[in-house]
C-alpha positions as CSV (number, residue, x, y, z in Angstrom):
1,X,93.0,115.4,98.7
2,X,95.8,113.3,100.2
3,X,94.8,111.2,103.7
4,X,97.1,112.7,105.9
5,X,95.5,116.5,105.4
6,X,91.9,114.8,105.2
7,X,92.7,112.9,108.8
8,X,95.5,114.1,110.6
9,X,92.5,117.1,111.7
10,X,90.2,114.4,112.8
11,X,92.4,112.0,114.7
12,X,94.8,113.9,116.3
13,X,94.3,114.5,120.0
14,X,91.5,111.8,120.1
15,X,91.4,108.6,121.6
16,X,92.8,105.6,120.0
17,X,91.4,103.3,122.2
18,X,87.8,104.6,120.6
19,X,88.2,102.2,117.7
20,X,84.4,103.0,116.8
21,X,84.4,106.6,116.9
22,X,87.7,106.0,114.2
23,X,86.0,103.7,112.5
24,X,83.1,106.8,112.3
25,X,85.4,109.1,111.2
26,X,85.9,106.8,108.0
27,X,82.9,107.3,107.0
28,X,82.8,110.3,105.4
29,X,85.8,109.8,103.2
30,X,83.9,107.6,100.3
31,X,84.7,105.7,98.0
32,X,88.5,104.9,99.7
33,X,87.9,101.2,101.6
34,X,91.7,100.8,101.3
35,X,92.7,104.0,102.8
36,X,90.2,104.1,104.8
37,X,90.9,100.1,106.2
38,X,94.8,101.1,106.7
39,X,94.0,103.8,109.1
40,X,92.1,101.6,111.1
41,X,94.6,98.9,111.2
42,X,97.2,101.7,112.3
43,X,95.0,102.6,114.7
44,X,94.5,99.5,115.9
45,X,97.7,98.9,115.6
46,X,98.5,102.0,117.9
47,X,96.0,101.2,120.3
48,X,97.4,97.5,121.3
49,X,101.0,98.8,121.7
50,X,99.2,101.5,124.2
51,X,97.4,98.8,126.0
52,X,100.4,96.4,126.1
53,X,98.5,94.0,124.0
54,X,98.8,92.1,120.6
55,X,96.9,93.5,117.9
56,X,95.9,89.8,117.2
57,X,94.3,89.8,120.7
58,X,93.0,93.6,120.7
59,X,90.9,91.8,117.7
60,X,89.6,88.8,119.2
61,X,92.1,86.6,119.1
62,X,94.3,84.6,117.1
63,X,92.8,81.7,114.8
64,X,94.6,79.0,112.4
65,X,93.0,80.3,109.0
66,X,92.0,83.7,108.2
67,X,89.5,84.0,104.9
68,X,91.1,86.6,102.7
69,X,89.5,88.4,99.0
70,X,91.3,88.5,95.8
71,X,90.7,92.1,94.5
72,X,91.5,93.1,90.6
73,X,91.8,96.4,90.7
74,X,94.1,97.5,87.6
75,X,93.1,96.7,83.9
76,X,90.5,97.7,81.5
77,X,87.3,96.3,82.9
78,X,86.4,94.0,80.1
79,X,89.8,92.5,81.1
80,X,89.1,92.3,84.6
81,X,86.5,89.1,84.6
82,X,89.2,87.0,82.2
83,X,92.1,87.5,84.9
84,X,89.9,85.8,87.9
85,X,88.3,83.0,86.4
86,X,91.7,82.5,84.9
87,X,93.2,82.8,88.7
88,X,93.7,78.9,90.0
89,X,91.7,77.8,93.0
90,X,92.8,74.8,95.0
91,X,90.4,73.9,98.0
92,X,89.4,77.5,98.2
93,X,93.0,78.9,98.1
94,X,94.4,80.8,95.2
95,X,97.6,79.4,94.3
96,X,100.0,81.3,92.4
């Protein structure tokens, strides 16, 4: 099922502003934490523009580092394990 015919029924004519009751929403698509992420950050996104806001600030704020994952998501998983211990780490950053 594509996103747009499993959300568009659930989010339109809602409040934006609700970030929770989006977030709850979510929830019952499994197994889909990117799609699921993106439509919150569009949300989000949506809702600070409404409010006259940054989305930075709608979130808390800005800071000087942000801690980020390194997902491997393609490959055959005996292959997987080889391409992050094979990744470079520098001070906790991944440098490519």
């Amino acid at each position: 099922m594509r996103l747009r015919e499993w959300f568009a029924p659930r989010l339109i004519g809602g409040d934006p502003v609700a970030y929770e009751r989006v977030r709850a929403l979510g929830a019952g698509l499994q197994g889909q934490n990117c799609a699921r992420a993106a439509i919150e950050v569009a949300v989000a996104d949506l809702s600070a523009r409404l409010l006259g806001v940054s989305c930075a600030t709608l979130l808390g704020g800005a800071v000087d580092q942000v801690p980020v994952a390194a997902m491997v998501s393609f490959g055959a998983p005996e292959e997987m394990p080889l391409i992050i211990v094979a990744t470079p780490v520098i001070d906790g950053d991944v440098v490519r």
